[in-house]
C-alpha positions as CSV (number, residue, x, y, z in Angstrom):
1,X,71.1,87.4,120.7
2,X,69.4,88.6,117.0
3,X,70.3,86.1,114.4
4,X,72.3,88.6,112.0
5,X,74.7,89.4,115.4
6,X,75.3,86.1,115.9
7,X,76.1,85.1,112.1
8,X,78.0,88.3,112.0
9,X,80.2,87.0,115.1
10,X,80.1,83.4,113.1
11,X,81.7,85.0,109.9
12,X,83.9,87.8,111.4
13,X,86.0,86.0,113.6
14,X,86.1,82.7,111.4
15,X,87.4,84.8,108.5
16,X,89.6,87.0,110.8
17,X,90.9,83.6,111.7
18,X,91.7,82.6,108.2
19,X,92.8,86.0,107.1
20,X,95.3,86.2,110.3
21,X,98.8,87.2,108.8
22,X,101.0,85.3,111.6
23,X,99.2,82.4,112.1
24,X,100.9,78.9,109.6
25,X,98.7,78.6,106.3
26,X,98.7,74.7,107.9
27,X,96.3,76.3,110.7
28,X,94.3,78.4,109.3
29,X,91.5,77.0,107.4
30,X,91.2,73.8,109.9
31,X,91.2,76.6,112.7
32,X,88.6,78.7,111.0
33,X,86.8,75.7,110.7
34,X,86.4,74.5,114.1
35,X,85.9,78.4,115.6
36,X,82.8,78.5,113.5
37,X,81.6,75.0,114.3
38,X,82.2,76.0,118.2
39,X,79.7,79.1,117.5
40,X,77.3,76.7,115.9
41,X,77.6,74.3,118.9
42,X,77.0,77.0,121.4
43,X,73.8,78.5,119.5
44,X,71.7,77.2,122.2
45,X,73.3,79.1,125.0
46,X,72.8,82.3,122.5
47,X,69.6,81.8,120.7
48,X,66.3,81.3,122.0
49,X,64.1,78.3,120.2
50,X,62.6,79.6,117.4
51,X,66.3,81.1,116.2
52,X,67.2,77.7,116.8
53,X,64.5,75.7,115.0
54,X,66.1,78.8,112.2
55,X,69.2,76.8,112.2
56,X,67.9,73.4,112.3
57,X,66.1,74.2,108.9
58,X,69.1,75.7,107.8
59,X,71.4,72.8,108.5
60,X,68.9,70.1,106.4
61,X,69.0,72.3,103.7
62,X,72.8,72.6,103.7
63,X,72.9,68.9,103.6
64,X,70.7,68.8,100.6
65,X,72.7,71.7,98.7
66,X,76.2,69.7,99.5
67,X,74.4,66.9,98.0
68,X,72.8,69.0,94.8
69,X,76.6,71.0,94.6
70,X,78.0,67.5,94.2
71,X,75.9,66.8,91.0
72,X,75.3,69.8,89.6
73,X,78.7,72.4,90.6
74,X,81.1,69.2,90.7
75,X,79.5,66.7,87.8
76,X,77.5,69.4,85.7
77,X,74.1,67.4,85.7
78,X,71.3,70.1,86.3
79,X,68.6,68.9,89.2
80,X,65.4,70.6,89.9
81,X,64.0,67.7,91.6
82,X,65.8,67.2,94.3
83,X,62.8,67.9,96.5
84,X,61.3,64.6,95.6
85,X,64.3,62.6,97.1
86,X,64.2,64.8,100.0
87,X,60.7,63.4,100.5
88,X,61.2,60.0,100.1
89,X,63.5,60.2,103.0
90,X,61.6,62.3,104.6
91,X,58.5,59.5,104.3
92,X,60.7,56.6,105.0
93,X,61.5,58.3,108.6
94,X,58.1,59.2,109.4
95,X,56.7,55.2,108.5
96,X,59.1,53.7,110.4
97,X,58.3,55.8,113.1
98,X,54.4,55.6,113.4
99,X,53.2,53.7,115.9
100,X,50.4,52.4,113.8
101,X,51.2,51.0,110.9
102,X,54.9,50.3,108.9
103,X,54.7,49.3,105.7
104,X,52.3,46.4,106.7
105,X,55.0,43.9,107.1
106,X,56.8,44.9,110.3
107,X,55.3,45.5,114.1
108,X,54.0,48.9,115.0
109,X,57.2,49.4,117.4
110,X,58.8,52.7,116.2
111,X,62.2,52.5,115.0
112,X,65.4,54.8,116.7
113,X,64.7,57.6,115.0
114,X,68.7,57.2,114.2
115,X,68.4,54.5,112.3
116,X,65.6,56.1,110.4
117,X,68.2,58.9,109.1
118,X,70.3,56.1,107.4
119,X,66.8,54.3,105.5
120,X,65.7,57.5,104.6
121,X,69.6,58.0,102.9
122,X,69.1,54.2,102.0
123,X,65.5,54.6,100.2
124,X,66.3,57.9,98.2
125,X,69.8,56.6,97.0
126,X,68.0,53.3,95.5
127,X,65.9,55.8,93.6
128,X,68.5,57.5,92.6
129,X,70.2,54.7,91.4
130,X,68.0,53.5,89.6
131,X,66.9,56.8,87.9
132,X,70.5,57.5,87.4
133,X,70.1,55.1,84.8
134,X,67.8,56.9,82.4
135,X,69.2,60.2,83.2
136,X,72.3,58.8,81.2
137,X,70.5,60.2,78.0
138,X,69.2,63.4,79.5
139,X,71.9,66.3,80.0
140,X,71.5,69.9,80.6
141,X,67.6,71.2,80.5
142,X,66.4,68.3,79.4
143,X,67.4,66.5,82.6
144,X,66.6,69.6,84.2
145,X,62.9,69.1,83.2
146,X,62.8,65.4,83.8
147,X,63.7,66.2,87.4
148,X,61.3,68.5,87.8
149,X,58.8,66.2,86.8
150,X,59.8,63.8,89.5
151,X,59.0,66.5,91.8
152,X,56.0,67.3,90.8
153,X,54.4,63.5,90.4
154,X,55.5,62.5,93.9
155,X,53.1,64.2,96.0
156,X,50.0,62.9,94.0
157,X,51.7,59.3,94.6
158,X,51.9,59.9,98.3
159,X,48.4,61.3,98.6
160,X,47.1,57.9,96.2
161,X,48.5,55.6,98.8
162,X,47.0,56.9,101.7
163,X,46.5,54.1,104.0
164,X,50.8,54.0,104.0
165,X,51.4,58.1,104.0
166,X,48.4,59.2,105.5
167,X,47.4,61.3,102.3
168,X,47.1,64.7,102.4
169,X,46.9,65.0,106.4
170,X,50.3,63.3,105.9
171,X,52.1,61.5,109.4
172,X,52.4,62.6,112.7
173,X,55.9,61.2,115.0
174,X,56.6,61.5,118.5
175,X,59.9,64.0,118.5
176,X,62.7,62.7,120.2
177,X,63.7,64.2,123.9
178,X,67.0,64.4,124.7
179,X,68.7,60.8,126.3
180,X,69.2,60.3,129.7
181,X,72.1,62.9,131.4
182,X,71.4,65.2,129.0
183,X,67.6,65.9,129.1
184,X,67.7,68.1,132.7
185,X,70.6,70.5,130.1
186,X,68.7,70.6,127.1
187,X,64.9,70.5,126.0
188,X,64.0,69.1,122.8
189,X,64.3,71.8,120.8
190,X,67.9,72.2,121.8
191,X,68.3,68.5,121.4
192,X,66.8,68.3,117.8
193,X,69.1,71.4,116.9
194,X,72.1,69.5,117.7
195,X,71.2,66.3,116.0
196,X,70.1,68.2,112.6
197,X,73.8,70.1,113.4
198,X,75.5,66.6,114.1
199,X,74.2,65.1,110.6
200,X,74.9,68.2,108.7
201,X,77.9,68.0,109.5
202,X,78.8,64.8,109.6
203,X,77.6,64.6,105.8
204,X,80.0,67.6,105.0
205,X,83.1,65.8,106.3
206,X,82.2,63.0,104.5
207,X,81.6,65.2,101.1
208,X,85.1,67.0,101.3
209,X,86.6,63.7,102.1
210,X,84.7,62.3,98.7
211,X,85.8,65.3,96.5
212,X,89.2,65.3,98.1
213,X,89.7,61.9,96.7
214,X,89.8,59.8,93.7
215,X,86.4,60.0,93.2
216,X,85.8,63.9,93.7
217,X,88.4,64.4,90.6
218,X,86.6,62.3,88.6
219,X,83.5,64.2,89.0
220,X,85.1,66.9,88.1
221,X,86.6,65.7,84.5
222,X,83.9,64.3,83.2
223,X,82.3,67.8,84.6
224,X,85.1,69.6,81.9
225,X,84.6,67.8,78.9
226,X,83.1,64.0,78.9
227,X,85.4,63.0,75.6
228,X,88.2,63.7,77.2
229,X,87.8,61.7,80.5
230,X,87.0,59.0,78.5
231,X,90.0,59.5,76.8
232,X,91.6,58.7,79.9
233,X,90.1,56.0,80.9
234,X,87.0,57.4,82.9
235,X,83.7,55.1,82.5
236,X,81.3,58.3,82.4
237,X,78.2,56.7,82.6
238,X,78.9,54.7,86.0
239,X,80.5,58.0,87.3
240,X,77.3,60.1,86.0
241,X,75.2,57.4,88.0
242,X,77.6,57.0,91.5
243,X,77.0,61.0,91.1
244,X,73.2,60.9,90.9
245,X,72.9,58.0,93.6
246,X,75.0,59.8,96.2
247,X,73.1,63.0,95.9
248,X,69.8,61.2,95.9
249,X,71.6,59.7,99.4
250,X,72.0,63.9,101.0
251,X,68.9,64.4,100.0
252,X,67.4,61.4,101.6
253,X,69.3,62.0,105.3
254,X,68.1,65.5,104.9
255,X,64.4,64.4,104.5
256,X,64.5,62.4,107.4
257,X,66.0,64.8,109.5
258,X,63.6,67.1,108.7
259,X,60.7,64.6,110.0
260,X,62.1,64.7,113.1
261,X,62.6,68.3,113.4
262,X,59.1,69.0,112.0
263,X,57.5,65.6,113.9
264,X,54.8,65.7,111.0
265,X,55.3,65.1,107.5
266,X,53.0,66.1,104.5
267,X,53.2,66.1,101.0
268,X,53.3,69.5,101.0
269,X,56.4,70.2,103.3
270,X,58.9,70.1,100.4
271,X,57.1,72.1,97.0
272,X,58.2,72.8,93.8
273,X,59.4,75.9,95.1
274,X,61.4,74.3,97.3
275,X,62.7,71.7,95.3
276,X,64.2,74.5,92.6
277,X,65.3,77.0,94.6
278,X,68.1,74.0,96.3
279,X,69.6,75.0,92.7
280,X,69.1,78.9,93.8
281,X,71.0,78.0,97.0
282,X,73.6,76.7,95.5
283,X,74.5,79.2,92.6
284,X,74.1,81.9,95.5
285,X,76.4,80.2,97.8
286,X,78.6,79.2,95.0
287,X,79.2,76.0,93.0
288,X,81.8,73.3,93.1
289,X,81.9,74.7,96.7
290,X,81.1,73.2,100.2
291,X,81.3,77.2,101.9
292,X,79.0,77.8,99.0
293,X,76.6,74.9,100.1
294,X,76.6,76.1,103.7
295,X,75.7,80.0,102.6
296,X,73.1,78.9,99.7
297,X,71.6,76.8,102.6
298,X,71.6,79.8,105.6
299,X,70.3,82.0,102.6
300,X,67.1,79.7,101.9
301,X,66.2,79.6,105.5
302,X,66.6,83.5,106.6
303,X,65.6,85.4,103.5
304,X,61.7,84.1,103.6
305,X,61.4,85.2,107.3
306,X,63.5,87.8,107.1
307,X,62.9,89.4,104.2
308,X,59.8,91.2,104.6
309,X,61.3,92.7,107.8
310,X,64.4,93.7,105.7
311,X,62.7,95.4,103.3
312,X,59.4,97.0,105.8
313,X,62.9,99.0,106.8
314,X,63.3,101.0,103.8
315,X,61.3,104.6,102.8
316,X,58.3,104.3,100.6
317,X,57.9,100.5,100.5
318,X,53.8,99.2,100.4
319,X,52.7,96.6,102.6
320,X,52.0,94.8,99.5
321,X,55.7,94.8,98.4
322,X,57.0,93.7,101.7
323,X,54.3,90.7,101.5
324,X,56.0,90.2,98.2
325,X,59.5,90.8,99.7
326,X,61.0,87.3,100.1
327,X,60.7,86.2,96.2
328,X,61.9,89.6,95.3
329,X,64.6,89.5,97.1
330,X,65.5,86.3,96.1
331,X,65.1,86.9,92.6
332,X,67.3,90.2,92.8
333,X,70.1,88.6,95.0
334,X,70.4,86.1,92.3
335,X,70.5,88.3,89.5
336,X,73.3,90.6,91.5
337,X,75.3,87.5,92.4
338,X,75.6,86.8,88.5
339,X,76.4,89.8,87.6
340,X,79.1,90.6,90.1
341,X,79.5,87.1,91.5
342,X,79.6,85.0,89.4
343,X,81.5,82.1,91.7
344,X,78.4,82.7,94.0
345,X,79.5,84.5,97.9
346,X,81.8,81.5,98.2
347,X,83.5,82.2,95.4
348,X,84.2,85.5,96.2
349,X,85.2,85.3,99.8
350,X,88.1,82.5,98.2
351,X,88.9,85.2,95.7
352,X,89.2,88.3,98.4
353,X,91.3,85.5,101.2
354,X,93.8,84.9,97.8
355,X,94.4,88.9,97.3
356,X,97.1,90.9,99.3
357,X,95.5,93.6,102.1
358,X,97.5,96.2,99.9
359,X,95.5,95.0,96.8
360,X,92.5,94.9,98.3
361,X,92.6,98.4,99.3
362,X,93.7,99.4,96.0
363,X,90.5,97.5,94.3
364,X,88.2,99.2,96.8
365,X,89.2,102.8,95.7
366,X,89.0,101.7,92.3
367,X,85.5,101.0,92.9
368,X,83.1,104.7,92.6
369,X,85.2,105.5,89.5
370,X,84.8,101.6,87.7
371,X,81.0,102.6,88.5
372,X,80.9,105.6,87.4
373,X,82.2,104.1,83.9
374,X,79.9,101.2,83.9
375,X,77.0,104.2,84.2
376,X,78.5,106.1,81.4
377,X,78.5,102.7,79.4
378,X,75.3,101.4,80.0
379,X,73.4,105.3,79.4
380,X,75.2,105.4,75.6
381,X,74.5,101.3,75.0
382,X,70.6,102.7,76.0
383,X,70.9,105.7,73.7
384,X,71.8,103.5,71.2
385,X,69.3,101.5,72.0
386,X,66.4,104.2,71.8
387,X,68.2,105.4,68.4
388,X,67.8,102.0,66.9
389,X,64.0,101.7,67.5
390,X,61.8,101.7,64.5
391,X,60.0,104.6,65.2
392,X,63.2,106.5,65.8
393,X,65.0,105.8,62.5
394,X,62.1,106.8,60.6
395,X,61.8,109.7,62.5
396,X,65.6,110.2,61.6
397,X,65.8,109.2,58.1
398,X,62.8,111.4,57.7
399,X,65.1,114.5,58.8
400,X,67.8,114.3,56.5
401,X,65.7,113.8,53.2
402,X,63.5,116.7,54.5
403,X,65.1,118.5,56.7
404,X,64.8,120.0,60.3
């Protein structure tokens, strides 16, 4: 099955399911839940491996958006950085699971690669607590930046210590095959699918049940205004840091996941790139969102492989445009989802389930004559535009005294 028919299926029948006029309100989130999970968990009936290894990308980077969308959509502190955390976790799992050397203080017997997931979580939310710390005094671009600098400093540090990381030829793992009763079912492709599956979703039951709670409204006031959660007895500072920390913890399970889908790790596996366009994900998908996280995440897989296919369809594209397709298309998806998103796809799928059939059909024939309008708009604002230019009210001014 192609990839787009079987997303389609995903979203159609999930939102058809939520949208359902007869069915309780009680039922139908929960069941539009679990019909797209049962899609998800049937991919490898559908798919063939590479769509799946598609998806097992996709579902480590949705764990790392839920964890970004927590600190950035739900507390309001920017991260570009998170790609550094993401390898930390990603280097835990890969030294505990060489065969040759861990650390230098433990026996060369590779770990379960299970209990590598939680170190790598582990590792990356010690870091993060104790950057959290400093970060107190950074907000907004300036913690942005000093992020970003994390991200770029860590793979030098890895490449430095090369008797531990292996440098820049990074670590090789042996993948895990599927346990006994299950292995003459599933190859370990299919296998790894389900466990990267299993953890991302596992990590976004335990993030609704965080933002559900206590905690989750917290985030969210000192997100609105920091005097005024204070004002009501908030401690900012420790809920600034618990915010860090537990993103630094997604991050870190994602990383390690992602060595044992990948069963070698480099400092090059997670770039700069990377590492800022988790914030691209996430303001596609939508912030203060766990839908959002799951799109921005499906979005950051697809459109690099996709794109250039996408975009080889249309009349009079070069070969050198569709080489140049997937940052183009990123970059313009963004811009449109500002414009006329700006909740991200997330947002706007909550926005369109709120809104009456009977409304929605009256907003879409509203639509060519709204355009129409913004066109007229936008061709006087340029007008005035070219009007205003130097050269133009010279040329203007010189008219009248002179005339014609």
């Amino acid at each position: 099955m192609d990839i787009w028919l079987f997303l389609a299926l995903t979203a159609g029948c999930s939102a058809a399911l939520r949208l359902a006029p007869r069915i309780p309100d009680a039922y139908r989130v929960p069941g539009s839940v679990l019909v797209g999970l049962a899609f998800f968990v049937a991919a490898p009936i559908l798919l063939d491996d590479f769509r799946l290894f598609q998806l097992s990308r996709a579902a480590i980077w949705v764990t790392v958006a839920m964890g970004l969308n927590m600190l950035t959509g739900y507390n309001g502190q920017i991260s570009l950085g998170h790609g550094a955390f993401v390898l930390m976790g990603a280097y835990t799992s890969a030294i505990l699971l060489d065969s040759e050397s861990q650390l230098g203080f433990v026996d060369a017997t590779p770990w379960p690669y299970w209990t590598t997931i939680i170190a790598g979580g582990v590792i990356a939310g010690a870091v993060g607590l104790l950057l959290g710390f400093p970060a107190l005094r950074l907000s907004g671009p300036y913690l942005a930046i000093a992020t970003l600098a994390l991200v770029i400093s860590i793979p030098s540090m890895i490449r430095k210590y090369d008797e531990l990381t292996g440098g820049s030829q990074g670590l090789f793992i042996d993948q895990p095959e599927a346990p006994f009763g299950l292995a003459e079912h599933l190859n370990r492709d299919e296998w790894l699918y389900l466990v990267t599956l299993f953890v991302a979703v596992f990590m976004l039951v335990v993030a609704w049940s965080v933002l559900r709670g206590p905690l989750g409204r917290t985030f969210v006031a000192v997100r609105e205004s920091e005097t005024a959660a204070t004002a009501m007895g908030i401690n900012v500072a420790r809920t600034k840091v618990t915010a860090f920390t537990i993103s630094a913890v997604y991050a870190g399970v994602a990383g390690a996941t992602l060595t044992l889908l990948l069963g070698v790790m480099t400092p090059e596996s997670v770039d700069i790139t990377t590492s800022i366009n988790f914030l691209t994900a996430i303001v596609i998908g939508g912030l203060a969102s766990i839908l959002g996280s799951i799109i921005g995440g499906i979005v950051l897989v697809l459109l690099p492989s996709e794109g250039p296919e996408l975009v080889a369809r249309l009349p009079f594209v070069s070969e050198e445009t569709v080489n140049r397709a997937p940052g183009a298309i990123l970059g313009i998806l963004v811009i449109a989802v500002v414009l006329l998103m700006p909740y991200g796809m997330a947002g706007a799928y909550h926005r369109l389930a709120a809104q009456r059939p009977r409304t929605v059909m009256r907003a879409t024939r509203s639509i060519p004559a709204g355009a129409r309008s913004r066109l007229r708009e936008m061709r006087e604002n340029i007008r005035w535009w070219l009007e205003d230019l130097p050269w133009n009210r010279a040329k203007a001014e010189s008219t009248r005294e002179n005339g014609p």
